[in-house]
C-alpha positions as CSV (number, residue, x, y, z in Angstrom):
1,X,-249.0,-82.6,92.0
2,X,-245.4,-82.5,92.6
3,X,-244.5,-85.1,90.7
4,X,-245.8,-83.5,87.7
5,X,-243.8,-80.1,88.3
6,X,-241.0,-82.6,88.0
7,X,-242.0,-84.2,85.0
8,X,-242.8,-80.7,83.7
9,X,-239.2,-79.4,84.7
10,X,-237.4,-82.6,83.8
11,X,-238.8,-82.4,80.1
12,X,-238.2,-78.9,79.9
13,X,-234.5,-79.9,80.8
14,X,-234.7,-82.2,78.3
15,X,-236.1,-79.9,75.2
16,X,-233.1,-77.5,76.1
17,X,-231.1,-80.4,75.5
18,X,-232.4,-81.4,72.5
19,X,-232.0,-77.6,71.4
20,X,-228.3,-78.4,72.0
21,X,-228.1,-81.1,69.9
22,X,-229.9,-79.6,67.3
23,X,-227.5,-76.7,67.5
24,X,-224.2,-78.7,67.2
25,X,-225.5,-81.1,64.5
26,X,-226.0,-78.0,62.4
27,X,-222.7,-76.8,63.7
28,X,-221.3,-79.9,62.3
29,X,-222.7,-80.1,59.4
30,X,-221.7,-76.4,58.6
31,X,-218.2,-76.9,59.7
32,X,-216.9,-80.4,59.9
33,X,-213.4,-79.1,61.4
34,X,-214.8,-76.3,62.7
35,X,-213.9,-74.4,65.9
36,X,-217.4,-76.2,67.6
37,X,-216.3,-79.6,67.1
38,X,-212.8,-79.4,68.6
39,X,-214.5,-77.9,71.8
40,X,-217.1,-80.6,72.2
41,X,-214.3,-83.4,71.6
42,X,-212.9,-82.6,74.6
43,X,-216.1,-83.0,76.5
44,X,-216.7,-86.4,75.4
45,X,-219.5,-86.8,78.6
46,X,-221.0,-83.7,77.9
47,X,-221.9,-84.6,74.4
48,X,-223.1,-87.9,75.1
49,X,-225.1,-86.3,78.1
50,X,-226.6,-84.2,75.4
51,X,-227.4,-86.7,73.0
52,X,-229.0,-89.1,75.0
53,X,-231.0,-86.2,76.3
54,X,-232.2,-84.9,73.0
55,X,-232.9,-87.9,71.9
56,X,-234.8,-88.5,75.0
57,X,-236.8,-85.5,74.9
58,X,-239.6,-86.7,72.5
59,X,-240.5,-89.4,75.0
60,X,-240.4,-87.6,78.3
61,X,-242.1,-84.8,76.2
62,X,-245.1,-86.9,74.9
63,X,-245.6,-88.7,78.1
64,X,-245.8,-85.1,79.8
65,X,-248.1,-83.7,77.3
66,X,-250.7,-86.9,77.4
67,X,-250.6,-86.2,81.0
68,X,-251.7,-82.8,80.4
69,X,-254.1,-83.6,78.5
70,X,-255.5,-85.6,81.0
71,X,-255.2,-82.9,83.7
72,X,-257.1,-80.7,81.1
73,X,-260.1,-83.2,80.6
74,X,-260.6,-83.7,84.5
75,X,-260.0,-80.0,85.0
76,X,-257.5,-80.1,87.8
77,X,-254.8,-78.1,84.9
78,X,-254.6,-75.2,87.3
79,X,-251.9,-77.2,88.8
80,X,-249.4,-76.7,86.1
81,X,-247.9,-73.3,85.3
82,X,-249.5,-72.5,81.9
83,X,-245.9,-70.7,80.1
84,X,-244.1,-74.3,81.2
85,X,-247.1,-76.2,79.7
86,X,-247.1,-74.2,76.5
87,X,-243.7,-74.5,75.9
88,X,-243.4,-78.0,76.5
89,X,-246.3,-78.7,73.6
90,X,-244.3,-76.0,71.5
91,X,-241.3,-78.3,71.7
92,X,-243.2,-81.4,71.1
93,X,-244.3,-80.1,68.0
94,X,-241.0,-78.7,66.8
95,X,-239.4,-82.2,68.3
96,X,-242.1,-84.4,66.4
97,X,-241.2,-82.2,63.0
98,X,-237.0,-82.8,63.9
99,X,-237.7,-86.4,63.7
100,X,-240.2,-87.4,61.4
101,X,-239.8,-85.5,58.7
C-alpha cells in the first residue's frame, strides 16, 4: 500500500503542476510582455519542469484514479486517505475538461 500513497502524492504533485501551467498560459496570454513572462524566462528549467509536469498530470492522474477504482471494487479503499483521493478525481475532471475541450 505504499506504493500507492506514492502514486497518490506523486499525482497530486503533478496536478499542482499542472495548476502552474494553467496559471502562466493565462498569464501569457493576458500579458504577452508582461511582468510573469520575464520572471519565468529566467528560469528556463523551472518552466520546462512545469510543463512536462502538467502535461504529465492527466496520465499519472488516470492511472491513479483506475487504480482507485479498483481498490474501491475489492474494498481494500480504506487504504487511501479519502481528501487526497477526492481531490485527485477533482483534478482529473478539471484536467480531462483543460484538454479535450
Amino acid at each position: 500500500m505504499k506504493g500507492i500513497h506514492f502514486l497518490s502524492k506523486s499525482a497530486l504533485i503533478c496536478n499542482l503542476c499542472f495548476l502552474l501551467f494553467v496559471f502562466f498560459n493565462l498569464m501569457e496570454f493576458i500579458a504577452p510582455d508582461g511582468i510573469i513572462s520575464s520572471i519565468i524566462a529566467k528560469t528556463p528549467i523551472l518552466r520546462e519542469l512545469i510543463i512536462i509536469l502538467g502535461f504529465s498530470a492527466i496520465v499519472i492522474n488516470s492511472l491513479v484514479c483506475i487504480t482507485y477504482l479498483i481498490l474501491l471494487a475489492t474494498g481494500k479503499m480504506k487504504w487511501i486517505p479519502r481528501k487526497i483521493g477526492i481531490i485527485n478525481v477533482l483534478f482529473l475532471i478539471a484536467e480531462g475538461l483543460y484538454f479535450f475541450l
